[in-house]
N, C-alpha and C positions, 0 to 999 in steps of 0.2 A: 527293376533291371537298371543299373549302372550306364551312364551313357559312354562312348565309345570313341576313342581319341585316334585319328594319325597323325604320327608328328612325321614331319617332313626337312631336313636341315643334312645339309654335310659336313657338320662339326657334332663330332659323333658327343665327345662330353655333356653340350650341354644340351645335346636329345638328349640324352641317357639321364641328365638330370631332372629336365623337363617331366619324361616319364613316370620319373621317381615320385614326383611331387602330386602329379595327378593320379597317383595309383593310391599315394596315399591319401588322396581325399575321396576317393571310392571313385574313380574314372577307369574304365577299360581302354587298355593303350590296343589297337591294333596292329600297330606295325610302325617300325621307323625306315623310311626308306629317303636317298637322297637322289636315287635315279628316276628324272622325269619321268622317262619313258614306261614305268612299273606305277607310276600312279594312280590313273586312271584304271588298269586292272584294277589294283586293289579296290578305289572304290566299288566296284562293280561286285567284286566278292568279298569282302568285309563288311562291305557298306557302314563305317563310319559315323557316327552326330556333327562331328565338326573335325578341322582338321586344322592342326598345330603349324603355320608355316612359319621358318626361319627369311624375316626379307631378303636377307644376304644372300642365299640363294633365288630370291624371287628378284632380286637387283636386273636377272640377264631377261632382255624381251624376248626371249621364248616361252619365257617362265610366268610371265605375267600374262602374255597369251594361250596359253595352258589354263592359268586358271581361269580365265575368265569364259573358255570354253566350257570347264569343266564345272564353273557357278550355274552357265548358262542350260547345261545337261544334267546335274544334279542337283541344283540348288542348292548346293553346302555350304553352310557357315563357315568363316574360321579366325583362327587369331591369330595376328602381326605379331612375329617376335624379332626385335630391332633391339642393335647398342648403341646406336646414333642414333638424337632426336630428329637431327638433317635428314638421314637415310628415311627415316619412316617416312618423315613427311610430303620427301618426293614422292618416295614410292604408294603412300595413302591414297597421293593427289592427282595417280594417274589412271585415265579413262578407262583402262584396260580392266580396273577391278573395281569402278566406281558400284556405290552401291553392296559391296559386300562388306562381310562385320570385321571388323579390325580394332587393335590396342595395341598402341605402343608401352611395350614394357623392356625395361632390361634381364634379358636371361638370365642374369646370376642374382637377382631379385627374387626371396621367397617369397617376400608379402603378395609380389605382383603375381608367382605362379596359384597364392589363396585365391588373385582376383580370376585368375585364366580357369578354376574351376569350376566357378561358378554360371561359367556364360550358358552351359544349356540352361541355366533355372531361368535364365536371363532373354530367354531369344521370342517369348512373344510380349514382350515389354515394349513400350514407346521409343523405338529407334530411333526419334528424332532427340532425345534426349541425351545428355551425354553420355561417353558411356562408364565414366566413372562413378555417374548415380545408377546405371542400370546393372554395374555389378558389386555387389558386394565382397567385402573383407570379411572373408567366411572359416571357418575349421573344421576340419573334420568332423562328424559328432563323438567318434569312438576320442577324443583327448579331454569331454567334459571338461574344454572353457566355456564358458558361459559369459556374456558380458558383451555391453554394446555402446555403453558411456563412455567419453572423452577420452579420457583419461586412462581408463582399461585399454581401448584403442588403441592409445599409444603407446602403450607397455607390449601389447602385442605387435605392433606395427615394428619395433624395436626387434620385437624375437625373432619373426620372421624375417628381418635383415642378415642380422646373424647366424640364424641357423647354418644355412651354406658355409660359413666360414670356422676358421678353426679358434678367433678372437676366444679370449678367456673371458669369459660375463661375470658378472658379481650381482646380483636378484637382490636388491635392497626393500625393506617394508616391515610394517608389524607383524606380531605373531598371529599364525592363523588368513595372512593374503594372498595365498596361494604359489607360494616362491618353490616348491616341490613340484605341483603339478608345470607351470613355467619350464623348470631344469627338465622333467621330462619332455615335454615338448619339442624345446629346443633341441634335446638328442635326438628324438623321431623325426623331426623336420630337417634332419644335417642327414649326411653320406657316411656319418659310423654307426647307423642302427641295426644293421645285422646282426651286430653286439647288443647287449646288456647294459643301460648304463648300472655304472656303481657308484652305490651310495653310501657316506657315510656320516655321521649325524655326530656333529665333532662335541657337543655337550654331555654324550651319553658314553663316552669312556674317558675312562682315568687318566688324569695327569701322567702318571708313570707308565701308561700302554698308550698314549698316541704315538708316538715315532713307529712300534711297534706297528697298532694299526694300519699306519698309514703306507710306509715302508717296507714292512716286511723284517724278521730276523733270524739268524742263522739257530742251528739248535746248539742250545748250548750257552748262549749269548747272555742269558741271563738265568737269575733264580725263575727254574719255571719253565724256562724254554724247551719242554722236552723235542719240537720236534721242529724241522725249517719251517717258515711261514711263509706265505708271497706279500703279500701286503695289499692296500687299495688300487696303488698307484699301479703294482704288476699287472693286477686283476684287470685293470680297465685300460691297459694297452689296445691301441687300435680302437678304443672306443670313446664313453665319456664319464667325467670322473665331479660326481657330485658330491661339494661340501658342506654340509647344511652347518649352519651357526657356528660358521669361521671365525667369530671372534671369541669362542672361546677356547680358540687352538693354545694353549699355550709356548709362550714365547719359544723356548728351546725348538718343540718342532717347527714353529713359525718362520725359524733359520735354513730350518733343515728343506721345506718346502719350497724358500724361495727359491735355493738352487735348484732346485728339481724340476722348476717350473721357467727358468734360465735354461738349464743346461738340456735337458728334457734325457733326465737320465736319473736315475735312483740308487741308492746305498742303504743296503739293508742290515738293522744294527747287528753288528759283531763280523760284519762282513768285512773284506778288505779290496773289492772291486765293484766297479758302478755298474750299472746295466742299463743299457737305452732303453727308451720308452717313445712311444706316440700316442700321446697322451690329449684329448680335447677338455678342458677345465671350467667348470662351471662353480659359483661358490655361491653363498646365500647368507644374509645375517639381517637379526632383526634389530641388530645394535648399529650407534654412529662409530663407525670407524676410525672417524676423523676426530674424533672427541677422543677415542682410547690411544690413537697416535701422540695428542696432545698430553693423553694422563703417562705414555712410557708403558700402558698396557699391551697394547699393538705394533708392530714392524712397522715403521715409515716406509719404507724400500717395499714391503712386502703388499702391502696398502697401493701404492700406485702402482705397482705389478699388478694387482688383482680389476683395480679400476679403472683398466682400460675401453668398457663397455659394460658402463655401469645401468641397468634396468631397474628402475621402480615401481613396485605394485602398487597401486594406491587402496587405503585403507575400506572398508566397506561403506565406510557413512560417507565418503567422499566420491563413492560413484551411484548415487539412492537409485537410478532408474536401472539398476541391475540387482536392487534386491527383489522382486517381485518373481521377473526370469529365473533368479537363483533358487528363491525358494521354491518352485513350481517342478523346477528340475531335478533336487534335492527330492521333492515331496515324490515324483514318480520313480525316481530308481528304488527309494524306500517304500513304495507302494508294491512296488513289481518283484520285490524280493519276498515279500508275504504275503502275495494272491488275493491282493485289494486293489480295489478302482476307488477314487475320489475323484469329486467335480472339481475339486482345488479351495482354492484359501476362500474364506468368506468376507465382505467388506471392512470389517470392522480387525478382523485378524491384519489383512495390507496396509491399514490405515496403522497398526499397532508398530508392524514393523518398519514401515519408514521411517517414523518417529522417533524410534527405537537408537543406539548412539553406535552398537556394537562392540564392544571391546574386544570379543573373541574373532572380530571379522569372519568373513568365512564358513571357517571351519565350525563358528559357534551357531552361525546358520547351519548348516549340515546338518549339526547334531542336534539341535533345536525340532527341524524337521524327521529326523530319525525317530526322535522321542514323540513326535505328534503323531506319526504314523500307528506307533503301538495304542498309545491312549487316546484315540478317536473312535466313537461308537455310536458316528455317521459318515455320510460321505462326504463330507463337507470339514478343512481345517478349521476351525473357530478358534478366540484366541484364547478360550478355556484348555485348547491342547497343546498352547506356547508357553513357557515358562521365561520371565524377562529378570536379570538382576537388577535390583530397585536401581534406579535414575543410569539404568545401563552401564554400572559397575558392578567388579563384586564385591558385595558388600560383608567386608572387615570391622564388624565392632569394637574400635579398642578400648570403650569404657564401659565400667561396670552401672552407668545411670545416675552416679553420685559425685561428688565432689572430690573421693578419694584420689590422691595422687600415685602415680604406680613410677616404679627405676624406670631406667631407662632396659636395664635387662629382664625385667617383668614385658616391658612392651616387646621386646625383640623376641623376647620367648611366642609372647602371646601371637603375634605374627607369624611365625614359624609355624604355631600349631592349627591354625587356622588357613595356610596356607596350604600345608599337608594333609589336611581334615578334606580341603576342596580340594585339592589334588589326588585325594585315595591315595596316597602314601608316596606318589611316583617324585622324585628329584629331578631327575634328568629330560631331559629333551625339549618339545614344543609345548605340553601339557604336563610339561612337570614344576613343583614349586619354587624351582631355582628361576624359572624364566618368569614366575609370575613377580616375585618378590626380587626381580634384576639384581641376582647377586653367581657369582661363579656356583655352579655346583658343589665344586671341591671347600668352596666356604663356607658352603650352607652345610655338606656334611661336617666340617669341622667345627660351626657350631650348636647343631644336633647336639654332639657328642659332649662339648662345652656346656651348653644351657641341662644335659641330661633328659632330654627328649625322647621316650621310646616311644618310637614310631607303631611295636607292636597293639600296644595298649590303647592307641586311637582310633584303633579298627575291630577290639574286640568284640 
């Protein structure tokens, strides 16, 4: 059973926000009320776990002696919400509520409302302790992050700032560090989740249908257009609008976005009028942006538009004491989806995979543990059910064992097909062989077709 919040504040916003936040970490809100005099009821018929006070209203001494009636009658916990350090600290420091659990945080602080939900886990802990070691920076379970190293930390430390606000983020990292799950989060944790975010995965359509995509276009507008479209950007009005691998927008809509994201209005192609939008913008890229600004591949303009809160995932081998966690968590959602228990990994399997370098980060974990779940025939991972790319690459042979010398389009060929052979044929996206072999999609088809590559014939 879910423990049970009253928030207490006459600034109804940021109750309202408050609640939001602890609803979604699984707390039951009982009530927001700002009138003294209905407090006390409710404890009595709600009965409460703890109770959310705004200091600013606890500032007046009726207020303080109130509570401290009402500690001394119910013994309820509760947590100090303050925008001034000063304010708390008089207010912590007065006799009237000495002795009861308190935290100064800033109310429009998401990280700080992760810490305010964890305090019933928190309440038979060593109170003399601080009490920023007695609560943790915690998440929901239902958003499977997983992760407690430094560096994770503070990529999520970052989310949860931003969440509340309407800031445009940019999720910087390699492929496979979890810059998708992040942008969802982000949206769940802001005040536009009522909505859907929208998602759109800018490697995985055509040169000549992004604008379309993204914008929307009239019918008629082009070959093809039989019918009007809304576009990404319509679609996720009033919500949030995620870009996964923005640098391979090209240039042309790159223009067309920046205004968009300026003016916070759109123009759908073949249209002749703009249409407002409120729009919240989240982007993602596994590439240096700052390098493609320098090659004339990327928007300068559009590049510090985007980087105004910039978050990085750090890579998988770069936070080792979250692979063990990962793969544990990994291993039972895939356990609980095929009506199997396992005691978990065995020493020699943990040992395999810290060691391990990850190139697929992640996601290669995931899918590592996906595949051990089927072909385990104990209850126990072993590293006989993990499959590792030699020295934690994949491993691309491009010679044939001899001294022969090959072109330069013998190797390029050979690359491609080996790319595509471990990609199952796919070009586009996060797992597809455009992103393995860092080259545009639209290039990699065009030398498909150059080199005479059927893609059929590698999969017959």
């Amino acid at each position: 059973m879910s423990k049970k919040v009253l928030v207490i504040s006459h600034r109804t916003d940021e109750a309202k926000k408050l609640a939001r936040q602890m609803t979604l970490a699984g707390y039951g809100i009982t009530g927001i009320t700002k009138d003294k005099n209905s407090i006390e009821a409710k404890l009595k018929s709600e009965k409460p776990d703890f109770i959310a006070l705004d200091l600013e209203l606890a500032n007046e001494p009726s207020h303080l002696q109130l509570l401290a009636r009402l500690n001394k009658k119910f013994n309820i916990p509760y947590i100090a919400l303050a925008n001034l350090p000063e304010m708390s600290s008089s207010i912590l420091g007065a006799d009237a509520i000495k002795g009861l659990w308190s935290y100064h945080i800033d109310s429009l602080e998401l990280e700080n409302f992760s810490l305010t939900s964890a305090l019933s886990q928190s309440l038979e802990t060593d109170t003399s302790a601080p009490i920023s070691k007695r609560i943790p920076n915690i998440v929901p379970d239902s958003f499977n992050i997983v992760g407690k190293s430094e560096a994770f930390a503070k990529a999520l430390s970052f989310a949860n700032k931003v969440a509340s606000t309407d800031v445009t983020v940019l999720l910087t990292g390699e492929t496979g560090t979890g810059k998708e799950v992040f942008a969802k989060y982000i949206h769940q944790m802001s005040l536009r989740n009522k909505k859907s975010m929208i998602i759109l995965n800018c490697a995985a359509i055509p040169e000549n249908l992004a604008e379309s995509e993204l914008f929307g276009h009239e019918k008629g507008s082009f070959t093809g257009a039989t019918e009007k479209r809304m576009g990404k950007f319509r679609s996720a009005d009033m919500s949030s609008l995620f870009l996964d691998e923005i640098g391979e927008l090209p240039l042309k809509a790159q223009a067309k976005l920046l205004r968009s994201l300026q003016e916070k209005e759109v123009e759908s192609v073949g249209a002749t009028e703009t249409v407002a939008i409120d729009v919240r913008f989240i982007a993602a890229t596994n590439r240096d942006l700052s390098k493609m600004v320098e090659d004339g591949t990327f928007r300068a303009d559009l590049y510090f538009r985007l980087n105004i809160f910039p978050i990085h995932l750090p890579a998988l081998r770069e936070r080792k004491e979250d692979i063990i966690p990962l793969a544990q968590f990994f291993l039972d959602r895939y356990a609980k989806k095929v009506g199997r228990f396992f005691k978990g990994l065995s020493k020699a399997c943990k040992k395999r995979l810290l060691n391990y370098s990850w190139p697929g980060n992640v996601r290669e974990l995931q899918h590592m543990m996906e595949r051990a779940v089927v072909l385990a025939d104990t209850d126990e991972i072993d590293i006989a059910q993990v499959e590792f790319s030699e020295n934690g690459n994949v491993n691309f042979d491009m010679t044939s064992g001899t001294n022969e010398v090959f072109t330069l389009e013998e190797i390029e060929r050979k690359a491609i097909i080996n790319a595509l052979t471990y990609c199952k044929g796919k070009i586009r996206g996060k797992d597809g062989a455009a992103t393995l072999l860092k080259v545009h999609p639209n290039t990699l088809d065009f030398k498909i077709k150059k080199l005479g590559i059927e893609k059929t014939k590698l999969f017959d």
